[in-house]
C-alpha positions in Angstrom: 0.0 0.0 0.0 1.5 3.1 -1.0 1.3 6.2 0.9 -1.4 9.1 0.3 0.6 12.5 0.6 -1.0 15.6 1.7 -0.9 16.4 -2.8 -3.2 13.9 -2.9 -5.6 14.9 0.1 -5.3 18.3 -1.2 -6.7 17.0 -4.2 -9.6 15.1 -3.3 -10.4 18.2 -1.3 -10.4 20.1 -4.3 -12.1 17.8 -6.1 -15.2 17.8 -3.5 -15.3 21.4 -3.0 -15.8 22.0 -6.7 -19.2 20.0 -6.5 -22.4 21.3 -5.9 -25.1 19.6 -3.8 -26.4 17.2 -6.2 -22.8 16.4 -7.5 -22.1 15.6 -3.6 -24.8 13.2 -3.1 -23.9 11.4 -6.4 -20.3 11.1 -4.8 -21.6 9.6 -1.6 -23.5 6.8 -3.4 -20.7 6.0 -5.4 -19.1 5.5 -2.2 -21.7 4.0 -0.3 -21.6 1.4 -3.2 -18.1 1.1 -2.9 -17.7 1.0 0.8 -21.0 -0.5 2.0 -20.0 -1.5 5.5 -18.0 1.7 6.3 -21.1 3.9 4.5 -23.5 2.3 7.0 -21.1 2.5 10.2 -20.7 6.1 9.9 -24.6 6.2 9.7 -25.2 3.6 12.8 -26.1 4.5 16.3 -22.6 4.8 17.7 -22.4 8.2 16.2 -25.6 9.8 17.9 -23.5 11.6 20.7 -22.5 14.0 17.9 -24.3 16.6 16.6 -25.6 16.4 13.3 -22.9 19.6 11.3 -20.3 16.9 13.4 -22.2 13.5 11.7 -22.1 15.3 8.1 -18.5 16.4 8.7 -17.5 13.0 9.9 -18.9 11.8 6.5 -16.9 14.5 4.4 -13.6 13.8 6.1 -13.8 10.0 5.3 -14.9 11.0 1.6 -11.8 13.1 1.3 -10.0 10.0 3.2 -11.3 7.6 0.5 -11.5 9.9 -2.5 -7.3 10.4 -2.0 -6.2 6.4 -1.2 -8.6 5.6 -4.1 -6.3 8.1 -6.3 -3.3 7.1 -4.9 -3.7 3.1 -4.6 -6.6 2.0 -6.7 -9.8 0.5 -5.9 -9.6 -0.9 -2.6 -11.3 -3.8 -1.8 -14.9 -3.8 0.0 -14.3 -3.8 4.2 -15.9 -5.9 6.2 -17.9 -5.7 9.5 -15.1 -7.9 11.1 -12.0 -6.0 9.6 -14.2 -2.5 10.5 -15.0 -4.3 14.0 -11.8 -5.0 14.7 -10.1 -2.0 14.1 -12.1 0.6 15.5 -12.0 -1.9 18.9 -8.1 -1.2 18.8 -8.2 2.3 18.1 -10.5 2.5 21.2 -8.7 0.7 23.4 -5.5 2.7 23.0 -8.0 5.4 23.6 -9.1 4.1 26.8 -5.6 3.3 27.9 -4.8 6.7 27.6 -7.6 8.3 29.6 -6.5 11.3 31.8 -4.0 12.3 29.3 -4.7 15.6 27.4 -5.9 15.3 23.9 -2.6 16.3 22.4 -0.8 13.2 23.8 -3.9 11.2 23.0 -3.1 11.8 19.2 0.6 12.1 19.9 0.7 8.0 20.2 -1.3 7.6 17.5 0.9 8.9 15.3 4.1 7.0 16.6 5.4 4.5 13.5 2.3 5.2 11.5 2.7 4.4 8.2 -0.3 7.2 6.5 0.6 10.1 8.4 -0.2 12.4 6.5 -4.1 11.0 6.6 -4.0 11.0 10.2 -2.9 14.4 10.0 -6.0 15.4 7.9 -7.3 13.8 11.0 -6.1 16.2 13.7 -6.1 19.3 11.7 -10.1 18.0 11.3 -10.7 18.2 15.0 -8.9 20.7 15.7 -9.2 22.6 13.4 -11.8 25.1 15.4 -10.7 24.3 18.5 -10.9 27.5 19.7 -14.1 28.6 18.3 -17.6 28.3 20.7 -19.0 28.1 17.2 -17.0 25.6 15.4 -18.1 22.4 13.7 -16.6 19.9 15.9 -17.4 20.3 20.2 -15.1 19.3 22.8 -16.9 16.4 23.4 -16.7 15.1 19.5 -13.5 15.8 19.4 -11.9 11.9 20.3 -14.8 9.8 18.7 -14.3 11.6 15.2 -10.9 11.0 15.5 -11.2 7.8 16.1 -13.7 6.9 13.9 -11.1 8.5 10.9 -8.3 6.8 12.0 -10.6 3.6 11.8 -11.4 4.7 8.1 -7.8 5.1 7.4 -6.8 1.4 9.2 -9.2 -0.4 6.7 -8.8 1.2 3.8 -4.9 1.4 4.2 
Protein backbone atom coordinates (compact mmCIF):
# COMPACT_ATOMS: atom_id res chain seq x y z
CA UNK A 1 0.00 0.00 0.00
CA UNK A 2 1.50 3.10 -1.02
CA UNK A 3 1.35 6.19 0.87
CA UNK A 4 -1.42 9.11 0.35
CA UNK A 5 0.61 12.54 0.63
CA UNK A 6 -0.96 15.62 1.70
CA UNK A 7 -0.85 16.40 -2.75
CA UNK A 8 -3.20 13.85 -2.87
CA UNK A 9 -5.61 14.89 0.15
CA UNK A 10 -5.32 18.27 -1.21
CA UNK A 11 -6.75 17.01 -4.22
CA UNK A 12 -9.63 15.08 -3.26
CA UNK A 13 -10.38 18.19 -1.26
CA UNK A 14 -10.39 20.05 -4.33
CA UNK A 15 -12.13 17.76 -6.05
CA UNK A 16 -15.17 17.78 -3.48
CA UNK A 17 -15.28 21.38 -2.95
CA UNK A 18 -15.75 21.97 -6.71
CA UNK A 19 -19.24 20.00 -6.50
CA UNK A 20 -22.44 21.26 -5.90
CA UNK A 21 -25.07 19.59 -3.82
CA UNK A 22 -26.45 17.15 -6.25
CA UNK A 23 -22.77 16.35 -7.47
CA UNK A 24 -22.14 15.56 -3.62
CA UNK A 25 -24.75 13.25 -3.06
CA UNK A 26 -23.92 11.39 -6.40
CA UNK A 27 -20.28 11.05 -4.76
CA UNK A 28 -21.65 9.62 -1.61
CA UNK A 29 -23.47 6.83 -3.39
CA UNK A 30 -20.67 5.98 -5.41
CA UNK A 31 -19.06 5.48 -2.24
CA UNK A 32 -21.70 4.04 -0.27
CA UNK A 33 -21.60 1.40 -3.16
CA UNK A 34 -18.08 1.09 -2.91
CA UNK A 35 -17.66 0.97 0.75
CA UNK A 36 -21.01 -0.46 1.95
CA UNK A 37 -20.01 -1.50 5.53
CA UNK A 38 -18.00 1.73 6.30
CA UNK A 39 -21.10 3.88 4.54
CA UNK A 40 -23.55 2.33 7.03
CA UNK A 41 -21.10 2.47 10.15
CA UNK A 42 -20.66 6.14 9.88
CA UNK A 43 -24.61 6.17 9.74
CA UNK A 44 -25.23 3.63 12.82
CA UNK A 45 -26.10 4.49 16.30
CA UNK A 46 -22.65 4.84 17.68
CA UNK A 47 -22.42 8.20 16.23
CA UNK A 48 -25.63 9.84 17.92
CA UNK A 49 -23.51 11.59 20.70
CA UNK A 50 -22.51 14.00 17.93
CA UNK A 51 -24.25 16.57 16.61
CA UNK A 52 -25.64 16.43 13.27
CA UNK A 53 -22.94 19.60 11.31
CA UNK A 54 -20.27 16.88 13.45
CA UNK A 55 -22.23 13.46 11.73
CA UNK A 56 -22.11 15.34 8.12
CA UNK A 57 -18.54 16.40 8.72
CA UNK A 58 -17.46 13.00 9.92
CA UNK A 59 -18.86 11.78 6.47
CA UNK A 60 -16.91 14.55 4.38
CA UNK A 61 -13.61 13.78 6.07
CA UNK A 62 -13.83 9.98 5.26
CA UNK A 63 -14.87 10.98 1.64
CA UNK A 64 -11.77 13.07 1.32
CA UNK A 65 -10.03 9.99 3.20
CA UNK A 66 -11.26 7.59 0.45
CA UNK A 67 -11.51 9.87 -2.52
CA UNK A 68 -7.26 10.44 -2.05
CA UNK A 69 -6.19 6.43 -1.16
CA UNK A 70 -8.61 5.65 -4.12
CA UNK A 71 -6.32 8.10 -6.34
CA UNK A 72 -3.30 7.06 -4.94
CA UNK A 73 -3.74 3.10 -4.62
CA UNK A 74 -6.57 2.00 -6.69
CA UNK A 75 -9.79 0.46 -5.89
CA UNK A 76 -9.65 -0.90 -2.55
CA UNK A 77 -11.34 -3.80 -1.81
CA UNK A 78 -14.86 -3.78 0.01
CA UNK A 79 -14.34 -3.78 4.20
CA UNK A 80 -15.92 -5.94 6.17
CA UNK A 81 -17.86 -5.67 9.50
CA UNK A 82 -15.07 -7.94 11.06
CA UNK A 83 -12.00 -5.96 9.64
CA UNK A 84 -14.18 -2.53 10.55
CA UNK A 85 -14.95 -4.26 14.02
CA UNK A 86 -11.75 -5.00 14.72
CA UNK A 87 -10.06 -1.96 14.09
CA UNK A 88 -12.09 0.56 15.50
CA UNK A 89 -12.02 -1.89 18.89
CA UNK A 90 -8.14 -1.20 18.79
CA UNK A 91 -8.21 2.32 18.07
CA UNK A 92 -10.54 2.49 21.22
CA UNK A 93 -8.73 0.66 23.39
CA UNK A 94 -5.55 2.65 22.98
CA UNK A 95 -7.97 5.36 23.63
CA UNK A 96 -9.06 4.08 26.83
CA UNK A 97 -5.58 3.34 27.87
CA UNK A 98 -4.82 6.69 27.60
CA UNK A 99 -7.58 8.33 29.63
CA UNK A 100 -6.49 11.34 31.83
CA UNK A 101 -4.02 12.31 29.31
CA UNK A 102 -4.73 15.57 27.38
CA UNK A 103 -5.89 15.30 23.89
CA UNK A 104 -2.62 16.30 22.39
CA UNK A 105 -0.79 13.22 23.79
CA UNK A 106 -3.91 11.22 22.99
CA UNK A 107 -3.06 11.79 19.20
CA UNK A 108 0.58 12.09 19.94
CA UNK A 109 0.67 8.02 20.21
CA UNK A 110 -1.25 7.58 17.53
CA UNK A 111 0.89 8.94 15.35
CA UNK A 112 4.12 6.97 16.61
CA UNK A 113 5.37 4.53 13.51
CA UNK A 114 2.30 5.21 11.53
CA UNK A 115 2.66 4.39 8.19
CA UNK A 116 -0.30 7.17 6.53
CA UNK A 117 0.64 10.14 8.44
CA UNK A 118 -0.21 12.41 6.47
CA UNK A 119 -4.08 11.03 6.58
CA UNK A 120 -4.00 11.00 10.20
CA UNK A 121 -2.86 14.41 9.96
CA UNK A 122 -6.04 15.45 7.90
CA UNK A 123 -7.34 13.82 11.02
CA UNK A 124 -6.13 16.16 13.67
CA UNK A 125 -6.12 19.27 11.70
CA UNK A 126 -10.09 17.99 11.28
CA UNK A 127 -10.70 18.24 15.00
CA UNK A 128 -8.95 20.68 15.71
CA UNK A 129 -9.21 22.64 13.40
CA UNK A 130 -11.82 25.07 15.38
CA UNK A 131 -10.73 24.33 18.47
CA UNK A 132 -10.86 27.50 19.72
CA UNK A 133 -14.12 28.61 18.28
CA UNK A 134 -17.62 28.26 20.68
CA UNK A 135 -19.02 28.07 17.25
CA UNK A 136 -17.00 25.55 15.36
CA UNK A 137 -18.12 22.37 13.69
CA UNK A 138 -16.57 19.90 15.89
CA UNK A 139 -17.39 20.28 20.22
CA UNK A 140 -15.13 19.25 22.79
CA UNK A 141 -16.94 16.41 23.37
CA UNK A 142 -16.66 15.09 19.47
CA UNK A 143 -13.52 15.81 19.42
CA UNK A 144 -11.95 11.91 20.26
CA UNK A 145 -14.75 9.80 18.71
CA UNK A 146 -14.30 11.56 15.21
CA UNK A 147 -10.85 11.05 15.49
CA UNK A 148 -11.18 7.80 16.10
CA UNK A 149 -13.74 6.89 13.93
CA UNK A 150 -11.15 8.45 10.94
CA UNK A 151 -8.32 6.78 12.01
CA UNK A 152 -10.61 3.63 11.79
CA UNK A 153 -11.42 4.71 8.12
CA UNK A 154 -7.83 5.10 7.43
CA UNK A 155 -6.82 1.39 9.18
CA UNK A 156 -9.23 -0.38 6.67
CA UNK A 157 -8.78 1.24 3.81
CA UNK A 158 -4.93 1.41 4.18
Amino acid sequence: MKIVSSVAIDAAIERLEGLDENQYEAQMEVFADAQPVIFAWLFSEQFDLLTEEEKGYLQYITLIIWSASEQVNGKAEQVSEDQLGEAEEANFEVAENLAGKSLSEKLDVFFEDYEQEELLALAEEAILEDEDDPEGIVTKEGRELIFVALKTVIDVLT
